[in-house]
N, C-alpha and C positions, 0 to 999 in steps of 0.2 A: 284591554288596551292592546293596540299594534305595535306593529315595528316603527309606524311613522309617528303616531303620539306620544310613542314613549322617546325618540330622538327627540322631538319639538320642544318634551319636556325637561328634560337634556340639560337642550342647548339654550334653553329660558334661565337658566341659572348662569349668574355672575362668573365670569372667568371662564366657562367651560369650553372647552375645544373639543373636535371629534377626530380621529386616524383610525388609520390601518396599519400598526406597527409591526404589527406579525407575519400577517398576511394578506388578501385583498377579499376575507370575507370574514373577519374579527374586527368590528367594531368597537372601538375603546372612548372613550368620553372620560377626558381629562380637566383638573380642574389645574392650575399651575403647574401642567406638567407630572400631577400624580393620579394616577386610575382613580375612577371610583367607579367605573360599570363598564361592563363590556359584554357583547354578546356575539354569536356566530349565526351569523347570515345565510347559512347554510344548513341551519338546526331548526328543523320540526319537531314539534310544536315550538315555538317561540318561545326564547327562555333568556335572563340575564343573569351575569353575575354580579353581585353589591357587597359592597364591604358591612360587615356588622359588626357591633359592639362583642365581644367574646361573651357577657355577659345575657348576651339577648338570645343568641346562639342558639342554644338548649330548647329556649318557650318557645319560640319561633316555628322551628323545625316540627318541636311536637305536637302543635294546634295548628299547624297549617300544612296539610300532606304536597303543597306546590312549593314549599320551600326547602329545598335539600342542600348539603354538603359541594359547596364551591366545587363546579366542575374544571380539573385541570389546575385547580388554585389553593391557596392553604386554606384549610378545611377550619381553624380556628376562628378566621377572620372573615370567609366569605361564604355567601350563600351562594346555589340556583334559584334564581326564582319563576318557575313554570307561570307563564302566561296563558294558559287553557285551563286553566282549573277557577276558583272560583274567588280567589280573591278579588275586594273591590278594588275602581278605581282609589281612591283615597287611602287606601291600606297599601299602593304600587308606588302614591306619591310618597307616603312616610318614608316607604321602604329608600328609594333616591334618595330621599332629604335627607336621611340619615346617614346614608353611605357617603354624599355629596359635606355633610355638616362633620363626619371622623375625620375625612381628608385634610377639611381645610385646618380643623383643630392640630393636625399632625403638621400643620405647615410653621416653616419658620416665621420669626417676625417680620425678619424683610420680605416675604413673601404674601403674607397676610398682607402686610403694608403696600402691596405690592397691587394686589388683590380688589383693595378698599381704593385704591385711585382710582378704578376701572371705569 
């Protein structure tokens, strides 16, 4: 996966928006306003970060040597996820889904509600 498939796939999900909050080569993909991935535009090999379940955490990281300790971010809740190594596609989409589906779980109701009108 690129830099541009993996925006496309992004931005194909409900509610998401893209900025530059930090600076004009940190890409962030918001779902209502709350992170769920971000990556540096400026970073070789191509790499993102994603929220994860604390619980996934641990297996994750040990069976997949592309998956390390959220660069820059809390190390409990997020991953890097290296893009040159050998994960599939379909293992890149869970990984989104999942960081894109704790989000929204974290959101409030009127926010969800918010969400579901879209």
């Amino acid at each position: 996966m690129n830099i541009e498939t993996f925006r496309d796939y992004c931005l194909s999900k409900k509610g998401v928006t893209e900025e530059f909050p930090f600076n004009e080569t940190t890409l962030v993909f918001k779902v209502m306003g709350k992170m769920f991935a971000l990556t540096g535009l400026d970073r070789l090999p191509f790499s993102v970060n994603l929220k994860c379940d604390p619980e996934r955490i641990v297996e994750l990281r040990e069976y997949h040597p592309e998956i390390e300790p959220g660069y820059h971010m809390n190390k409990k809740h997020w991953n890097t996820v290296n893009f040159s190594g050998s994960l599939s596609t379909n293992m890149l989409h869970e990984l989104i889904d999942h960081s894109y589906s704790l989000v929204i779980d974290g959101l409030t109701k009127k926010a969800k509600q918010e969400l579901d009108e879209l």
